[in-house]
N, C-alpha and C positions, 0 to 999 in steps of 0.2 A: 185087217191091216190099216193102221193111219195110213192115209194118202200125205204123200211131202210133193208137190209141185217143183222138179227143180224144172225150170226154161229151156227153151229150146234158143235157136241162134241169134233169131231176131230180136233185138233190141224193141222190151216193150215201151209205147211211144212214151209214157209221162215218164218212166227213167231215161229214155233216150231223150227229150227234152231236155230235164235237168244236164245230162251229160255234156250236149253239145250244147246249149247254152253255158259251162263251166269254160267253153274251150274259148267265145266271147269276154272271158274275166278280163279284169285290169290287174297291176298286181296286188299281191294282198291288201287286206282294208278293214278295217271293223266292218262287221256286218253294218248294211242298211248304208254303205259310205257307195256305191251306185245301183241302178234299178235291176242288174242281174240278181240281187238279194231279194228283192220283193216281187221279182217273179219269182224264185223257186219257191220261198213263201205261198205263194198264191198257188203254187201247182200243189204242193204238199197239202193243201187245208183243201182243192179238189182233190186230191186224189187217193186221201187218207193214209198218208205217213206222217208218221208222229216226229219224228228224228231224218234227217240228213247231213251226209259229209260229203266233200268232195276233196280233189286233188287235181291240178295241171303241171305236165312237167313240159317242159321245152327248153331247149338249147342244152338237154344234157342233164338238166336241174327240176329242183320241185320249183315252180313256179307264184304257186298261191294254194292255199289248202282256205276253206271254210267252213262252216256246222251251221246247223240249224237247228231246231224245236229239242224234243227229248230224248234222251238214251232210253227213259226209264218214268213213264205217265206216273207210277207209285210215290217214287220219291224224286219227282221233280228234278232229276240228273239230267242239267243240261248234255246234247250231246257238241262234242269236241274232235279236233283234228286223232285227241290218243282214244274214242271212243270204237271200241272191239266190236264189231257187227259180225255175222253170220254171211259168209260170201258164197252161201251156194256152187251152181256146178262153175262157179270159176273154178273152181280145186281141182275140176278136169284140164284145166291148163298147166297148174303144177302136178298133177298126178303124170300127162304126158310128157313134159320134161323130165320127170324121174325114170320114167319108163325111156325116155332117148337116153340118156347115160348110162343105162344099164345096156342098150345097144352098143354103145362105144366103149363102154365095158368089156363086151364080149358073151355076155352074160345072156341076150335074148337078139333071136334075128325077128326080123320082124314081117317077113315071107313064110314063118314057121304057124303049123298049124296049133290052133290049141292044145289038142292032145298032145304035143308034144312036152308040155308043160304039165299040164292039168288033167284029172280025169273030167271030161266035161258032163256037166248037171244031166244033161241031153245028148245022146250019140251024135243025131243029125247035126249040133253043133261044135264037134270037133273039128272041122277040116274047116272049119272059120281061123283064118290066120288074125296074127297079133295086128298086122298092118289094119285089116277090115274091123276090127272090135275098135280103136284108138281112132278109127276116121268116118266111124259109127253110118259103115256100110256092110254090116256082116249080117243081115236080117235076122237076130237075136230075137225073141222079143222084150217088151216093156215091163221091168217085173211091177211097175208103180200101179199098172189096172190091174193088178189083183189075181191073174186068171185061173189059176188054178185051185183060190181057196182055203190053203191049207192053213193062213194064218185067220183066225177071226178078224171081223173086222173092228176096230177100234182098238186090236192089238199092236205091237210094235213088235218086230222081228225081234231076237236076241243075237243073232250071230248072223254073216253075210252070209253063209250058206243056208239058212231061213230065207233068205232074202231072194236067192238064185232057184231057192224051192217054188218060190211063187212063179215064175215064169219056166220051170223047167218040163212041166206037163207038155210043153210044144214045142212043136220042131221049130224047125228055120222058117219064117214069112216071106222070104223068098231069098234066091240063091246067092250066095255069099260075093260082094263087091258087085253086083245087079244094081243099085239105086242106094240114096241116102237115106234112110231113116234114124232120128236120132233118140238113143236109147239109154237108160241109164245104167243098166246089165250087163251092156258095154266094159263100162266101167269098175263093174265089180268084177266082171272076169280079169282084166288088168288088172285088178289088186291081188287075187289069187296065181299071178303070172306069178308078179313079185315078190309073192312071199316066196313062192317054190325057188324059184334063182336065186334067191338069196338068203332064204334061211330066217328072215327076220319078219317081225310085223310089218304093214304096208308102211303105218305112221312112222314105226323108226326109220323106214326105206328116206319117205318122201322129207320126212327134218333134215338126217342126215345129208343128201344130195340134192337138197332147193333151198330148203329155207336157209339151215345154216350157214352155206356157204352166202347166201345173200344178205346176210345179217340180220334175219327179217325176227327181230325178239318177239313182236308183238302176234306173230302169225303162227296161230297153234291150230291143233285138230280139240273139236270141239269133244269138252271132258262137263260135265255136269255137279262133279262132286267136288273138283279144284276150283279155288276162290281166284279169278281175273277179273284183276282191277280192270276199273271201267266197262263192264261187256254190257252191250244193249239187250232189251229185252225185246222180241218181237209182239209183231200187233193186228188186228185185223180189224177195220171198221165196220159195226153194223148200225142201221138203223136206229138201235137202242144208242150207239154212243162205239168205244175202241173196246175190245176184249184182247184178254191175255192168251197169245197160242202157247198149243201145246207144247211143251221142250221136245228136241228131236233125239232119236237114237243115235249115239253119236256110231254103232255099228252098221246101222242101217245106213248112213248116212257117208263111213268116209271117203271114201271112193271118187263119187262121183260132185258128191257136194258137202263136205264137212269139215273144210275150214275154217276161223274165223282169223278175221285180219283187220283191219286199220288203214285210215286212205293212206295215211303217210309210208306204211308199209308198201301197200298195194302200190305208190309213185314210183318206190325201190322198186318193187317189180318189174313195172313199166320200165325203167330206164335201163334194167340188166337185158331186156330181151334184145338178142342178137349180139349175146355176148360171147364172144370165141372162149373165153375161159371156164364157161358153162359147157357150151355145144360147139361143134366146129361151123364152121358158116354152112355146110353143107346141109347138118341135119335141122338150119332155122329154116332154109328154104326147102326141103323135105316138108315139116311141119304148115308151113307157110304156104303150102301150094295147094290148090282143090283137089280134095281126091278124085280119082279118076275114076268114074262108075260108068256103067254100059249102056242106064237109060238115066236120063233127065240131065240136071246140071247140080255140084253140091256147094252150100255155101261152107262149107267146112271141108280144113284140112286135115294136122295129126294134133288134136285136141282143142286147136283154135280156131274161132270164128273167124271168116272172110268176108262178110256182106259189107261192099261198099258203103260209103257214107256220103250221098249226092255227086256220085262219082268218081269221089275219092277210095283209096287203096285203104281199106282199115284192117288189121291185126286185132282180135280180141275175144271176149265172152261174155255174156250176161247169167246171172244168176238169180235163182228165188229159192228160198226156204219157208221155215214154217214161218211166219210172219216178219220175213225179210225181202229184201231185193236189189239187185247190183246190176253195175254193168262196168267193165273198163273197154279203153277204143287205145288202142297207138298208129297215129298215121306217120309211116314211114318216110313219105316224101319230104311230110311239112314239119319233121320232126315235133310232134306236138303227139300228147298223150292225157287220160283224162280218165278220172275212175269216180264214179257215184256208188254210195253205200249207203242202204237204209233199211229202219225199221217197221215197213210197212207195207203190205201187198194185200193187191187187189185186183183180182180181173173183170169184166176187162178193162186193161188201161184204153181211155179217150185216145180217138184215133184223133179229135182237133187238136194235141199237141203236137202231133207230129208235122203240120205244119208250119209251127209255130217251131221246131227243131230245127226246119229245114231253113227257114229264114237267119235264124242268129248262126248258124254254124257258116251259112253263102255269106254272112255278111263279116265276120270272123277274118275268113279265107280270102276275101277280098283288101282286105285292111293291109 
């Protein structure tokens, strides 16, 4: 099986850098018109991204959008605020918002066990409720290690029930809502919720009830054979120089991270969450609060990250794909919001920007 990296919560530091430094912007400007451009510059050329965009929204509004370097090393495509990147498991953020309207619907309770939807891959993980899979404390396992084998390696699943083959050789790693572990199998069993309730493909589920409704044109599930203008290409830096990764399955992939989007889209995003016309206030604060597990502490609630940001209350996800990487933050207090998209990943990211994060975001919040 290709391995795809999608992230876990924490914000890696060289895209957390670039992020909260965006939240430091002036407003818009030609690049290079103040020294936040030639820092991200400078972090991009350590840290081997070919291409970056950003977005800040505040006061309700996009505030400043930017690009840097390339969509596409081949043919020299700059990238640009309409340039389509790969956003990784952010699309567990909108996959969990489809999954809450289909609560409010009537359609899924979210105390109900798997089995009551789905035949599950594994017995032992039937009596894993919807709530435990969506707040990814239902100890599932990881189907990205592989464990079981049955796909070769350097294969690519074809269908997400290949994908649930790879992890279904095991039971539970331990008792359902006991601790957080975050998993991406998770997230394909919420797509096979969705389909059973409703009859339809996941991606017609998640268009119809996120994106359209938020207008979002430029935010599709990623399709290989249809021609989208402007999409990036991703990249990995080696030694020798950048290489070209490999295209991802977009079935192995939709679930948990197989969107692509656009900052300017991703700002819309940003600015609908804790929209009563979406969800009612109840089920953002449902989503918005740490799940409640038996041992440790979780920085996640119902599909979105919680890990403060220097003490601040932040709302959001980070993402990686095959040669991409993202992150968006919304702080609720300071209404201010802030989404990084690029086409380049590498671990591990330098833990000396993260001080360097911590600096322009205190200095930011202080202003």
């Amino acid at each position: 099986m290709r391995t795809t990296i999608i992230s876990d919560i924490a914000l890696p530091p060289a895209l957390a850098a670039a992020l909260v430094a965006a939240l430091a912007a002036a407003p818009a400007g030609p690049a290079g018109a103040d020294p936040l451009d030639q820092d991200l510059q400078d972090q991009m050329t350590t840290r081997g991204i070919p291409g970056l965009a950003f977005a800040v929204v505040a006061d309700g509004r996009i505030v400043d959008t930017r690009a840097y370097g390339s969509a596409n090393l081949e043919t020299g495509a700059p990238a640009h605020a309409g340039t389509v990147w790969a956003i990784g498991s952010i699309t567990k953020s909108f996959t969990a918002i489809a999954l809450m309207r289909l609560v409010e619907e009537g359609l899924v309770d979210l105390d109900a066990p798997l089995r009551t939807f789905v035949e599950p891959p594994h017995p032992d993980w039937g009596r894993v409720t919807v709530r435990q899979l969506v707040g990814n404390a239902s100890g599932v396992p990881e189907f990205i290690d592989n464990p079981c084998g049955h796909v070769p390696a350097g294969d690519s699943p074809a269908t997400r029930h290949d994908v649930l083959a790879e992890a279904a050789c095991l039971p539970l790693g331990f008792e359902p809502g006991q601790r957080f572990a975050y998993a991406n199998t998770n997230f394909h069993l919420i797509a096979e919720i969705i389909e059973s309730v409703t009859g339809q493909p996941f991606e017609a589920v998640v268009t119809a009830r996120v994106l359209e409704p938020l207008g979002l044109r430029d935010t599709r599930f990623l399709d290989h054979e249809r021609v989208i203008a402007h999409r990036a290409d991703g990249y990995r830096r080696t030694d020798d120089g950048y290489l070209n990764e490999a295209p991802m399955d977009p079935l192995y992939e939709a679930a948990p991270g197989g969107l692509l989007s656009t900052v300017t889209d991703m700002a819309r995003f940003i600015l609908a969450l804790g929209d009563p016309r979406l969800l009612p206030p109840e089920r953002w604060r449902e989503m918005w609060t740490p799940f409640p597990v038996r041992e440790g502490h979780t920085p996640y609630g119902l599909g979105f990250g919680l890990t403060p940001l220097e003490g601040r209350a932040r709302i959001g996800h980070n993402g990686s794909a095959v040669g991409f990487a993202s992150a968006f933050s919304w702080f609720p207090a300071e209404g201010v919001g802030v989404v990084v998209l690029s086409n380049g990943y590498q671990e591990p990211f330098g833990r000396n920007v993260q001080d360097l994060a911590h600096r322009i975001v205190a200095r930011h919040f202080e202003e």
